[in-house]
KOLVOMAR-969562 format. One line per field, with one value per residue: residue number from 1; x, z, y of N, C-alpha, C, CB in turn. Coordinates in Angstrom, 1 decimal. Each point is the difference from the previous one (the first is absolute). Glycine has a CB too. Layout:
N
zadren <- (NUM ...)
n.u <- (X ...)
n.w <- (Z ...)
n.v <- (Y ...)
ca.u <- (X ...)
ca.w <- (Z ...)
ca.v <- (Y ...)
c.u <- (X ...)
c.w <- (Z ...)
c.v <- (Y ...)
cb.u <- (X ...)
cb.w <- (Z ...)
cb.v <- (Y ...)
This chain:
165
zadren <- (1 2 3 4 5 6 7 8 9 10 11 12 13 14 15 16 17 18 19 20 21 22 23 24 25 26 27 28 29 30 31 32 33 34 35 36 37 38 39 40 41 42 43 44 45 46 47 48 49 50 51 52 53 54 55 56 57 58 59 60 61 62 63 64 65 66 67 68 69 70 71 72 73 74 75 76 77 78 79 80 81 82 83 84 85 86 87 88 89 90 91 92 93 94 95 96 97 98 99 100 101 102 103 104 105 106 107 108 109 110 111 112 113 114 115 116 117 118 119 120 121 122 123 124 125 126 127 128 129 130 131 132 133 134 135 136 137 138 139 140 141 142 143 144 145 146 147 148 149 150 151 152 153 154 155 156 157 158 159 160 161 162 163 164 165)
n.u <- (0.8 1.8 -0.2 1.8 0.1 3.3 0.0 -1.5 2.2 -0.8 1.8 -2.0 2.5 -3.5 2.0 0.6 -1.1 1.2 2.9 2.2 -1.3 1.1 -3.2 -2.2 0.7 -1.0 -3.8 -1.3 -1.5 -1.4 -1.6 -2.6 2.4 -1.9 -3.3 0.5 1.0 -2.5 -1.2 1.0 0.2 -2.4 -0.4 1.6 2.6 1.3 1.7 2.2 2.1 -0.7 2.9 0.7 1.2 2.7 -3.7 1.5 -1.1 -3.0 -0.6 2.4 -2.9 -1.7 1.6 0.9 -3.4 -0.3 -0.7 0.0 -3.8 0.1 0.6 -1.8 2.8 2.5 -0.5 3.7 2.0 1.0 2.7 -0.6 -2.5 -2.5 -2.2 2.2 -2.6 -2.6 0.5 1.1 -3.0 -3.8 0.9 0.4 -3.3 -2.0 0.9 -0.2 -2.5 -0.6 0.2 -1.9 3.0 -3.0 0.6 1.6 -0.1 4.0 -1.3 2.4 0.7 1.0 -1.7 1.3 -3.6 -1.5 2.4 -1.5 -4.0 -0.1 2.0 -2.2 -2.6 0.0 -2.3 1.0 -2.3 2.4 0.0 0.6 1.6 2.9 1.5 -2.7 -0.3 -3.3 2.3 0.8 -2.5 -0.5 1.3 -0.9 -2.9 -1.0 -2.7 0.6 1.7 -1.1 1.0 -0.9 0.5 -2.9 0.7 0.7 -3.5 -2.1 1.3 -1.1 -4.2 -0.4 2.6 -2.1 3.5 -0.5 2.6 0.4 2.9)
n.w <- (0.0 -1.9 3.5 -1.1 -1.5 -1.9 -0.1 -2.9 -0.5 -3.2 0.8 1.1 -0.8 -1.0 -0.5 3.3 0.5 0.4 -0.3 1.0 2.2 -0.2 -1.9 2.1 1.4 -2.3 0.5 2.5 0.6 -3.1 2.1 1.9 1.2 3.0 -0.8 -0.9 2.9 1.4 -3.0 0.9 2.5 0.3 -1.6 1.3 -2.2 1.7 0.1 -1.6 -0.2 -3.5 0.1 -3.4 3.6 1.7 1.5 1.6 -1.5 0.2 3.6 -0.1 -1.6 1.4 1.8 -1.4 0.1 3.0 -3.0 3.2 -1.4 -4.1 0.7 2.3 -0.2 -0.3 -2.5 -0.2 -1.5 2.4 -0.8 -2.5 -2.3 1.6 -0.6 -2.4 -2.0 0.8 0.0 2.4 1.1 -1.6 0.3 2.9 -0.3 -0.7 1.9 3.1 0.7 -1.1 -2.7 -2.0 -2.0 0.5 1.9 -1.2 0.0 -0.8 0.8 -1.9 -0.7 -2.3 -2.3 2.6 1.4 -2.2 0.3 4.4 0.0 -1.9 1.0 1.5 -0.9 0.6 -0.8 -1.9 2.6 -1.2 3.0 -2.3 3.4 -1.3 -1.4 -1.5 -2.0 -0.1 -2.3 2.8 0.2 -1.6 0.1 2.8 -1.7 1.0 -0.5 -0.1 -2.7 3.0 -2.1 3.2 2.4 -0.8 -2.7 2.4 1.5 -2.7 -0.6 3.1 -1.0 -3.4 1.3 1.1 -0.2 2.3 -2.0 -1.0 -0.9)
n.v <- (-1.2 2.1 0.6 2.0 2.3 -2.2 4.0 -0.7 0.8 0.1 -1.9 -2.3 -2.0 -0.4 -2.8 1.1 -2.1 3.4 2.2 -2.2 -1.2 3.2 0.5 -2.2 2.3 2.7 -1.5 1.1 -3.2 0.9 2.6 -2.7 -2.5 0.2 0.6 -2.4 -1.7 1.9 -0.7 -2.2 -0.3 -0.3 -2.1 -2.7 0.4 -1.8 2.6 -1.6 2.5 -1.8 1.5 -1.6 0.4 -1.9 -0.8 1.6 3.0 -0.7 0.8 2.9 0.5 -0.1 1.6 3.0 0.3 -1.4 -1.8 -2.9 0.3 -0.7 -2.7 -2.4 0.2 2.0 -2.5 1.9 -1.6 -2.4 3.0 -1.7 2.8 -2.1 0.4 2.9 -1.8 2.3 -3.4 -1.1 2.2 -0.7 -3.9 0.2 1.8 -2.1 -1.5 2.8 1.3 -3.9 2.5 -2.3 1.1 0.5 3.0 2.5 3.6 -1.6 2.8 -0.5 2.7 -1.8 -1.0 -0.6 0.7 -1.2 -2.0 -0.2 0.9 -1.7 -0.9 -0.8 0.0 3.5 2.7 0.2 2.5 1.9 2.6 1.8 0.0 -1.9 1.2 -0.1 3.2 0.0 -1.1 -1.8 -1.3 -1.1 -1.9 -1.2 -1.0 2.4 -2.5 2.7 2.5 1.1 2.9 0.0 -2.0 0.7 -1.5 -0.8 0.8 -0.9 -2.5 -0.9 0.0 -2.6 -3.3 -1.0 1.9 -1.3 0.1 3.5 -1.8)
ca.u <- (-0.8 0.8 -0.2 0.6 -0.2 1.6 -0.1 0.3 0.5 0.3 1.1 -0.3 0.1 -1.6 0.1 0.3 -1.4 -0.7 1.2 0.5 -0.9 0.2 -0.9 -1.5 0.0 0.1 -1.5 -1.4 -0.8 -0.6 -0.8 -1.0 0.3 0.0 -1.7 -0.4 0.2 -1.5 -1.1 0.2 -0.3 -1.4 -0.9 0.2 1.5 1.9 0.6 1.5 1.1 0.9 1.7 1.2 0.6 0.2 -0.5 0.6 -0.2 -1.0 -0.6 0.4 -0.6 -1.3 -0.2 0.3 -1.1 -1.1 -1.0 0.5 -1.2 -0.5 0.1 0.2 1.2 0.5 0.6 0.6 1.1 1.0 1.4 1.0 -0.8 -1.1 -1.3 -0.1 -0.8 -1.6 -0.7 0.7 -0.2 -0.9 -0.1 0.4 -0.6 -1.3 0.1 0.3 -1.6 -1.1 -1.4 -0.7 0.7 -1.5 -0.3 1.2 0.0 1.3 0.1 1.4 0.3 0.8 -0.9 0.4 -1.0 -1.3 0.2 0.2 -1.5 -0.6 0.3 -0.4 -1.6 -0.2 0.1 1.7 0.1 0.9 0.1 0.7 0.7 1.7 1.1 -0.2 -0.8 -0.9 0.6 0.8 -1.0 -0.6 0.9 0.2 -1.3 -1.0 -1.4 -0.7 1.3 -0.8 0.9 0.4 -0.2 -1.7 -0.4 0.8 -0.8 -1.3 0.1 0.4 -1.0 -1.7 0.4 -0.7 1.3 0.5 1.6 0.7 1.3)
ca.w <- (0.0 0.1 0.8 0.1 -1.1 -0.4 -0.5 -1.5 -0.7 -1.1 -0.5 0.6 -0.6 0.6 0.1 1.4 1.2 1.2 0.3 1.3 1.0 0.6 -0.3 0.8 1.3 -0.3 -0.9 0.4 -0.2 -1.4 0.5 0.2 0.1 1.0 -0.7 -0.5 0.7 1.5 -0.9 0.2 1.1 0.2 -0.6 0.6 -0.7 0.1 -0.5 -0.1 -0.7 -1.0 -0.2 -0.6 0.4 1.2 0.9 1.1 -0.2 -0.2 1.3 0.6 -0.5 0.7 1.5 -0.3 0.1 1.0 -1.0 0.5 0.9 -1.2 -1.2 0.4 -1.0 -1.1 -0.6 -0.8 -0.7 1.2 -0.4 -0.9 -1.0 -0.1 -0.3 -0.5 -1.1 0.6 -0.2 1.3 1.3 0.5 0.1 1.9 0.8 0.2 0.5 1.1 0.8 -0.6 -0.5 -1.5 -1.0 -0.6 1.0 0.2 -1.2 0.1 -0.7 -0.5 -0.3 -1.6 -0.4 0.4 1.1 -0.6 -0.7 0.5 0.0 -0.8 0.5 0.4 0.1 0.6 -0.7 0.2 -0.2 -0.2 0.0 -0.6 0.9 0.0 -1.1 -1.6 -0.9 -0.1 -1.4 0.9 0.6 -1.3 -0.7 1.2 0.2 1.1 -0.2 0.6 0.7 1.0 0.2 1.1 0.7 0.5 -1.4 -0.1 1.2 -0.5 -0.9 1.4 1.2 -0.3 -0.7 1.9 0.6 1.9 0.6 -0.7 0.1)
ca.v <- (1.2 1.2 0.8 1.1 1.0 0.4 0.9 -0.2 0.9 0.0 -0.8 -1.5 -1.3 -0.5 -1.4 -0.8 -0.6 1.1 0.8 -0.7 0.0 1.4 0.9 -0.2 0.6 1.4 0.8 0.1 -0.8 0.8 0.9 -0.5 -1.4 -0.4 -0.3 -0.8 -1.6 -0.3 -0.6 -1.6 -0.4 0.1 -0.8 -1.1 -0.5 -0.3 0.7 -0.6 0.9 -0.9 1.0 -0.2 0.3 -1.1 0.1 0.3 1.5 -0.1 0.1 1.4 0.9 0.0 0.3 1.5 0.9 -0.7 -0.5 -1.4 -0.8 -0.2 -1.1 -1.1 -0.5 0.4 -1.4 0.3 -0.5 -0.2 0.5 -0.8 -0.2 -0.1 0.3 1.2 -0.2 0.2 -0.8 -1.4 0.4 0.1 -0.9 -0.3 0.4 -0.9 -1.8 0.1 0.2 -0.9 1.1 -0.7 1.2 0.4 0.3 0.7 1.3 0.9 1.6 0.7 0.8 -0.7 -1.5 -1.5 0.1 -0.9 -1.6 -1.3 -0.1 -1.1 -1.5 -0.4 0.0 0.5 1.5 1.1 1.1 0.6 1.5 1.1 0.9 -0.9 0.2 -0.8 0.4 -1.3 -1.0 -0.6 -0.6 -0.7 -1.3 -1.1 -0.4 0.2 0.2 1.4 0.9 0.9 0.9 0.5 -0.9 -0.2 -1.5 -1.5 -0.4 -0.2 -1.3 -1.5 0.2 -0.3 -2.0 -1.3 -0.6 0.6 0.7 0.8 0.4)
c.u <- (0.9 -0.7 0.6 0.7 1.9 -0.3 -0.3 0.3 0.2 0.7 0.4 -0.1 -1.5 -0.3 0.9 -0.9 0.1 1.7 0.4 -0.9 0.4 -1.3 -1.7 -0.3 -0.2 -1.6 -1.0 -1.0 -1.2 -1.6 -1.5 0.1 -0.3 -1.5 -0.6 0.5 -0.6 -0.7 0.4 0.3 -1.6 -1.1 0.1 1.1 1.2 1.0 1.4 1.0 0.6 1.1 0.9 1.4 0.9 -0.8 0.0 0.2 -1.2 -0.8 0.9 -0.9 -1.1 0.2 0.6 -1.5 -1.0 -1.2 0.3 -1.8 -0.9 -0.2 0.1 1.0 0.8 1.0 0.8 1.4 1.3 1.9 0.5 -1.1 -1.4 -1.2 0.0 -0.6 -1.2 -0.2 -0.3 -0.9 -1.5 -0.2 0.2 -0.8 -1.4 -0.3 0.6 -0.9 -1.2 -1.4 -0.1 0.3 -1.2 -0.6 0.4 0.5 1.8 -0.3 1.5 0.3 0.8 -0.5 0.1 -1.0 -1.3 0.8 0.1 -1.6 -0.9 0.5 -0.9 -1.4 -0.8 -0.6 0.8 -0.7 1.1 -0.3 1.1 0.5 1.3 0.5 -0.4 -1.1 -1.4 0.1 0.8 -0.9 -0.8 0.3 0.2 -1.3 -1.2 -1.9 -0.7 1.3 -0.5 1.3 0.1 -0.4 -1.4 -0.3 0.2 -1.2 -1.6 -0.1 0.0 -1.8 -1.0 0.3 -0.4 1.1 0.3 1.2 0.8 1.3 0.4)
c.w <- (0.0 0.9 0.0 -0.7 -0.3 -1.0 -1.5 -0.2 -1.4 -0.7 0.4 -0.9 0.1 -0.2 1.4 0.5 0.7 0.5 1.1 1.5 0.7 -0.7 0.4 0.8 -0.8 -0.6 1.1 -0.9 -1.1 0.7 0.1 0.3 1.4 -0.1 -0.4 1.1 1.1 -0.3 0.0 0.8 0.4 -0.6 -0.4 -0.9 0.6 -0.8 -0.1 -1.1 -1.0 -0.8 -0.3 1.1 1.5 1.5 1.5 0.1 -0.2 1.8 0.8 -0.6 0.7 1.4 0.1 -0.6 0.8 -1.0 0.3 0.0 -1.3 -0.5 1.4 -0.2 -1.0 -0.9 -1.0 -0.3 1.2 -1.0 -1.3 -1.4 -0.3 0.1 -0.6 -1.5 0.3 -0.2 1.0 1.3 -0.1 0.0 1.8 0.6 0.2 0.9 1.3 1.1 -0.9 -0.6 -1.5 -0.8 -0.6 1.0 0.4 -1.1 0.5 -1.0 -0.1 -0.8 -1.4 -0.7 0.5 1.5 -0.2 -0.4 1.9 1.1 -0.7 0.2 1.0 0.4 0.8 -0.8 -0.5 -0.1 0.4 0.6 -0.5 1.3 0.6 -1.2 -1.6 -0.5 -0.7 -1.5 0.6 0.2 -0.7 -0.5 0.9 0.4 0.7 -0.7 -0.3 0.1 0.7 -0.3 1.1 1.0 0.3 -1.2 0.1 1.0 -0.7 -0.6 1.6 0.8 -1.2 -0.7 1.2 0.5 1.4 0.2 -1.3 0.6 -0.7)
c.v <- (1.2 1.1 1.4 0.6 0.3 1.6 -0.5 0.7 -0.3 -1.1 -1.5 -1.1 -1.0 -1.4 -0.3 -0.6 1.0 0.2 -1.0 0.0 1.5 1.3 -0.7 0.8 1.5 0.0 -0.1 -1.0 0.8 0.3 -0.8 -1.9 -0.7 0.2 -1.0 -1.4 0.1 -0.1 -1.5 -0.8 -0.4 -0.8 -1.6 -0.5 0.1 0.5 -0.6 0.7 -1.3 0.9 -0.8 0.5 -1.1 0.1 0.8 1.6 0.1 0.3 0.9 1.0 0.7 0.7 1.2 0.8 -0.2 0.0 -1.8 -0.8 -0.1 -1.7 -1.0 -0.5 0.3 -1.4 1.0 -0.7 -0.7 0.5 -0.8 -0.2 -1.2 0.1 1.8 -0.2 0.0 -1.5 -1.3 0.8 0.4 -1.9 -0.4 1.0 -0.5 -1.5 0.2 0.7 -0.8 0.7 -0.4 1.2 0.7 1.2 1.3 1.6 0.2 1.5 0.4 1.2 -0.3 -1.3 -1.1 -0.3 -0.5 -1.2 -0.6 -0.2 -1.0 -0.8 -1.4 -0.3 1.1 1.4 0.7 1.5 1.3 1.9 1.0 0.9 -0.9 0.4 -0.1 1.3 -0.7 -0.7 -0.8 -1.0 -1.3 -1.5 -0.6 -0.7 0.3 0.0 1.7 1.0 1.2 0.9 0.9 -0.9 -0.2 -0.3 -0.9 -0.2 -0.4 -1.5 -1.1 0.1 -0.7 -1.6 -0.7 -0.5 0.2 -0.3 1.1 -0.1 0.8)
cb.u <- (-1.9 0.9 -0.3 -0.3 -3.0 1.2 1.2 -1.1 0.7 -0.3 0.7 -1.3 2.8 -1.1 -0.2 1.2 0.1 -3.3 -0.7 2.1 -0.2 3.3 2.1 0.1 1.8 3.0 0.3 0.5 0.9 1.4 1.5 -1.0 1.8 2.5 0.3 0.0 2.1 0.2 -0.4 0.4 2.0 0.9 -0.4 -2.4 -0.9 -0.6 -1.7 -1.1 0.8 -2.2 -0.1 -1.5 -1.6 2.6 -0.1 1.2 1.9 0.6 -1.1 2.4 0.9 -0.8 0.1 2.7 0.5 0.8 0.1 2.8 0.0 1.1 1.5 -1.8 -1.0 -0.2 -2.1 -1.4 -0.7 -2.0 0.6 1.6 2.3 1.2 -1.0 2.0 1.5 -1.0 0.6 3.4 2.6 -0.8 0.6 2.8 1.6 0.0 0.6 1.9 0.7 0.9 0.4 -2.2 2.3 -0.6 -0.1 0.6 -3.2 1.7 -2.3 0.4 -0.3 2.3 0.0 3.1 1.1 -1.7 2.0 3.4 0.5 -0.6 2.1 2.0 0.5 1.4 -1.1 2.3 -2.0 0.5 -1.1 -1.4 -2.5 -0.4 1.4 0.1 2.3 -1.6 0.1 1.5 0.0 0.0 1.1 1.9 1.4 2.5 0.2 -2.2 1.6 -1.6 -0.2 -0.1 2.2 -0.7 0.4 3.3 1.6 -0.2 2.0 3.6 0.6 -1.3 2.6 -2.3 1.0 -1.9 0.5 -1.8 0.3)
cb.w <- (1.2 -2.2 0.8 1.4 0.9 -0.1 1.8 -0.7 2.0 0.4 -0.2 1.5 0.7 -0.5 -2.8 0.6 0.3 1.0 -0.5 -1.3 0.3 0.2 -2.1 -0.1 1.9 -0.6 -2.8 0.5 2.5 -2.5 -1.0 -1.4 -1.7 1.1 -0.7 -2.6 -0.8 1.5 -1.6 -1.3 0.2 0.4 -0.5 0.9 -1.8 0.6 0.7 0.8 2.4 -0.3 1.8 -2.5 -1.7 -1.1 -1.5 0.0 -0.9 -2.7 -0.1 0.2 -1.6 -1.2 0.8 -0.7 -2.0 2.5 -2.1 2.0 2.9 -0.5 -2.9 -0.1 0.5 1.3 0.1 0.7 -2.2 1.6 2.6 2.2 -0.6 -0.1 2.0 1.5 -1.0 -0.8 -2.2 -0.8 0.5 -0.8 -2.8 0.0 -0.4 -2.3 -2.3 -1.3 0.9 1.7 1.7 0.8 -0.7 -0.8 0.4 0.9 -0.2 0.4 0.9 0.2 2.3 1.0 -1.8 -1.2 0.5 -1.0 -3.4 -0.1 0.3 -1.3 -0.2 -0.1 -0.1 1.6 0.9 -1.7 -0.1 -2.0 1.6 -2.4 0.6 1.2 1.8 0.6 -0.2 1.9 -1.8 0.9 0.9 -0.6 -1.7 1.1 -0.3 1.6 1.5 1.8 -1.8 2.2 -2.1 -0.9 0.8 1.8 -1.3 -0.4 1.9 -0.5 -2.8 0.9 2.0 -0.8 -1.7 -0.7 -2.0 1.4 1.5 -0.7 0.7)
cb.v <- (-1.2 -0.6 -2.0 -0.5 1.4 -3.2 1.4 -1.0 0.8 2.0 2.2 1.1 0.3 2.3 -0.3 1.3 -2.7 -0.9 2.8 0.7 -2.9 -0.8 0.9 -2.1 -1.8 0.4 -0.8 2.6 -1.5 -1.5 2.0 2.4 0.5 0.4 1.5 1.7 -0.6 1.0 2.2 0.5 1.4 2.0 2.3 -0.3 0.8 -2.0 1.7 -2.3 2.1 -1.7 1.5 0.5 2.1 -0.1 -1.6 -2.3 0.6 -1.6 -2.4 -0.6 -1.2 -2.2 -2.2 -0.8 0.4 0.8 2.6 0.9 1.1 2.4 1.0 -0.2 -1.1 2.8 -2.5 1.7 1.9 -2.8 0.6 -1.6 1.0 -0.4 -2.2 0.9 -1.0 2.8 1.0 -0.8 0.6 3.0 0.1 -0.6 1.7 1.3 -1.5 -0.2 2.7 -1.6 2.5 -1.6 -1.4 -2.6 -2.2 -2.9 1.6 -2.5 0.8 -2.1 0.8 0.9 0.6 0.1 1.9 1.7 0.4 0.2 2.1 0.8 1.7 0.5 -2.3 -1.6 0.1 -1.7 -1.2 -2.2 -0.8 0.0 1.3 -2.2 -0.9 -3.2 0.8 1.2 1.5 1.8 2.3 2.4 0.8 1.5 -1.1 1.9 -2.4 -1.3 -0.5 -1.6 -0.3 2.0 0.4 1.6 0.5 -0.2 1.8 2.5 1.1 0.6 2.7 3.2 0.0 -1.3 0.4 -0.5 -2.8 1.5 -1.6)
């Protein structure tokens, strides 16, 4: 899920996956994001962090914006590179909270976010307030592309899915 607001700029490499961890810390969480995951909350969905990123930065993250009592589980890449391929690590993230893919929405920001969505049978929906473009999006598969977070929240509120990564 893309939580937090990196700068853009013109000369941005954007096929990256995402800035360092020092620059994670330097940003701000994107404007109504914390709104949308107490909506969701509230309305009873499971929440889980999924991240190319190595797990162990990923949950400093979180816990640097105290955004810890949201998610159920940050799932992410471990050091020596495995499961840094979306598809493996939504795969483990499913078969590890015994959640029905059918059942399931990843939201993301780049394509490899939709493809390991589809992959796995799951929603893919894509938001425009991250790195990707919605031709990016697009071409990775997404079902749904949101361009702001209370879209994302509307879309998530009127499906029957109940978990989100």
């Amino acid at each position: 899920m893309s939580l937090i607001a990196y700068p853009r700029r013109k000369d941005e490499l954007t096929w990256c996956i995402g800035p360092p961890l020092r620059a994670s810390f330097a940003n701000s969480v994107y404007p109504g994001i914390e709104d949308v995951l107490t909506s969701l909350i509230k309305s009873g969905r499971r929440l889980f962090v999924a991240t190319s990123k190595p797990s162990t930065y990923a949950e400093r993250i979180i816990q640097h914006f105290k955004m810890t009592g949201y998610f159920e589980r940050v799932f992410g890449s471990e050091l020596d590179g495995t499961r840094s391929d979306k598809t493996e690590l939504l795969h483990y993230a499913l078969k590890m909270t015994s959640t029905d893919p059918l059942q399931s929405v990843m939201v993301g920001d780049r394509s490899h976010d939709m493809i390991g969505a589809r992959n796995n049978g799951m929603t893919a929906i894509g938001v425009l307030y991250g790195y990707g473009d919605k031709k990016e999006l697009a071409d990775g598969g997404a079902h749904h592309i949101c361009v702001t977070p209370l879209e994302l929240l509307a879309h998530i509120t009127r499906s029957a899915d109940s978990t989100v990564l």
